[in-house]
C-alpha positions in Angstrom: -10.1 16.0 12.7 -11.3 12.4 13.3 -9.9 9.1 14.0 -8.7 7.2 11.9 -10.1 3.4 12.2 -9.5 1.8 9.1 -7.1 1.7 6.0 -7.5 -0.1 3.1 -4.4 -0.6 0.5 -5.5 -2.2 -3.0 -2.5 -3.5 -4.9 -2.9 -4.6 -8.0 0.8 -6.4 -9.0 1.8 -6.5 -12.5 1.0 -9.6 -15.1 4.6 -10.1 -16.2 7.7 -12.1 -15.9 9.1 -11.7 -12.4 6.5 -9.5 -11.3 5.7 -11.1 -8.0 7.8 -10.3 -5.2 8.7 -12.4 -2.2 9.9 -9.1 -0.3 8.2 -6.9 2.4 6.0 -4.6 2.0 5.3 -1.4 4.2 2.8 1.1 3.9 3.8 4.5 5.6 0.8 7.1 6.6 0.2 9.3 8.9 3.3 9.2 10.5 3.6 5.4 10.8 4.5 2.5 9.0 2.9 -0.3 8.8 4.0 -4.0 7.2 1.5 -5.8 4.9 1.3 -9.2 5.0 -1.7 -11.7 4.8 -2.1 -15.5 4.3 -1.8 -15.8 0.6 -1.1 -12.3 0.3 -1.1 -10.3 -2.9 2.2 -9.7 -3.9 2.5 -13.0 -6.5 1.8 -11.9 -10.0 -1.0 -10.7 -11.7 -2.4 -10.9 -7.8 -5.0 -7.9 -7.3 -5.0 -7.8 -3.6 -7.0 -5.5 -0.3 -4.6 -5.2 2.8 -6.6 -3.7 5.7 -5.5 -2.1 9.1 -7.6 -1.7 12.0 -11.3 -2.3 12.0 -12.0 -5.8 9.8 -8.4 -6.8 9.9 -6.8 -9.2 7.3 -3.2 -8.7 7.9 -0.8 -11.0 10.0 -0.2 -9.8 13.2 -3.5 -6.9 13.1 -2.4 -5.8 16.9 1.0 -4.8 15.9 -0.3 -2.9 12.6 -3.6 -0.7 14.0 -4.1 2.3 13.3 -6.1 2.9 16.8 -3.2 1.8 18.6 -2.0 4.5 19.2 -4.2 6.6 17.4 -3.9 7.9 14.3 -5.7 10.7 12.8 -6.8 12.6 9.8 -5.1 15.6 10.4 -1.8 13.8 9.9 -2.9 12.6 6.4 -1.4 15.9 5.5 1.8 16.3 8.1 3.6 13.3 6.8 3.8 11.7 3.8 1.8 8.7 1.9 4.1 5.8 0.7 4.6 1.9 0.3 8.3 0.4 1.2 9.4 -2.7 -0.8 12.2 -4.5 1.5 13.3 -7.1 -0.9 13.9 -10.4 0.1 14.0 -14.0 -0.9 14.5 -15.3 -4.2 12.6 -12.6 -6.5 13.2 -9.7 -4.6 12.2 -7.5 -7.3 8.4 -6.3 -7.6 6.6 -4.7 -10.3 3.2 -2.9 -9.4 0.6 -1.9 -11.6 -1.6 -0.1 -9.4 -2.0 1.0 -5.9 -5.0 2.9 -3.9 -4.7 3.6 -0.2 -7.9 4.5 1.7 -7.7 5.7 5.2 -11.7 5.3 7.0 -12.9 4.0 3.5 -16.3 3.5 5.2 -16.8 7.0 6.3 -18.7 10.0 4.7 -15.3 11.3 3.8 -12.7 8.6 3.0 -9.0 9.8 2.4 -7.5 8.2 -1.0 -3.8 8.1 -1.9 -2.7 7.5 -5.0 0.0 7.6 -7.7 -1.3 9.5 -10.8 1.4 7.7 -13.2 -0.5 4.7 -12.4 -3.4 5.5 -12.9 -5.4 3.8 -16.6 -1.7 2.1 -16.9 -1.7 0.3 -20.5 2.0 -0.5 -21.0 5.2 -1.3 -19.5 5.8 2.9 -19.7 3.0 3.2 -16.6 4.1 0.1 -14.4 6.6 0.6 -11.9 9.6 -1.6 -11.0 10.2 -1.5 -7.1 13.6 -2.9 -6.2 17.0 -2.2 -4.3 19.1 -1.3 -7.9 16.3 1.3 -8.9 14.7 2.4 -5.9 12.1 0.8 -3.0 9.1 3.5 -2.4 6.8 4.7 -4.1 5.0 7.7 -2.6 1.4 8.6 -3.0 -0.7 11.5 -3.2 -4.7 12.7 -2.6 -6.4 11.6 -5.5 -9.5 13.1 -6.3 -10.9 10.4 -8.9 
């Protein structure tokens, strides 16, 4: 049981035609949700992007998406579940991601890491994932062990 003071999501969005996505997204852990935005923020194509909550900040409005407020802990890594939220929007509403890591306390003796195995060593249009509202908007994530 400890706090948790820090998250860290890595996207990595596809190199392809309409990849990039002008849509929200929204990481849920721990039994929140949280929305990911930064200036210049990763979601363009062939962007490999670090969103991070809480301690060291770089999202828009950090206040509104802290994970110490209120806080959030590592027993409820497990409780609820891990996923990102696509909310499309704007003219390419669609996303395609390549791959995704989220680390909750990344700076501690024993970070947390989520992940999607089917991503993981992607080589192909077979191990990317299309995020949209005609085929579905999350993608949920599980501990990944390396």
């Amino acid at each position: 049981m400890a706090a948790i003071t820090k998250i860290e999501a890595y996207f990595y969005t596809a190199d392809v035609n309409g990849a990039g996505t002008d849509g929200l997204v929204y990481l849920g852990i721990a039994g929140r949700e949280f929305l990911l935005a930064a200036d210049g923020g990763g979601f363009k194509r062939g962007a490999k992007f670090s969103y991070i909550l809480g301690k060291d900040a770089n999202v828009l409005n950090p206040d509104y998406n802290d994970p110490r407020k209120p806080a959030l802990d590592t027993d409820d890594l497990d409780r609820y579940p891990v996923y990102i939220r696509l909310e499309p929007e704007g003219d390419n509403p669609a996303w395609c991601l390549e791959r995704i890591t989220v680390t909750a306390n990344p700076d501690s003796k024993v970070p947390h890491v989520f992940d999607n195995p089917r991503l993981v060593g992607t080589s192909g249009d077979s191990d990317r994932i299309w995020l949209y509202k005609e085929g579905g908007k999350q993608l949920f994530l599980k501990r990944y062990d390396g």
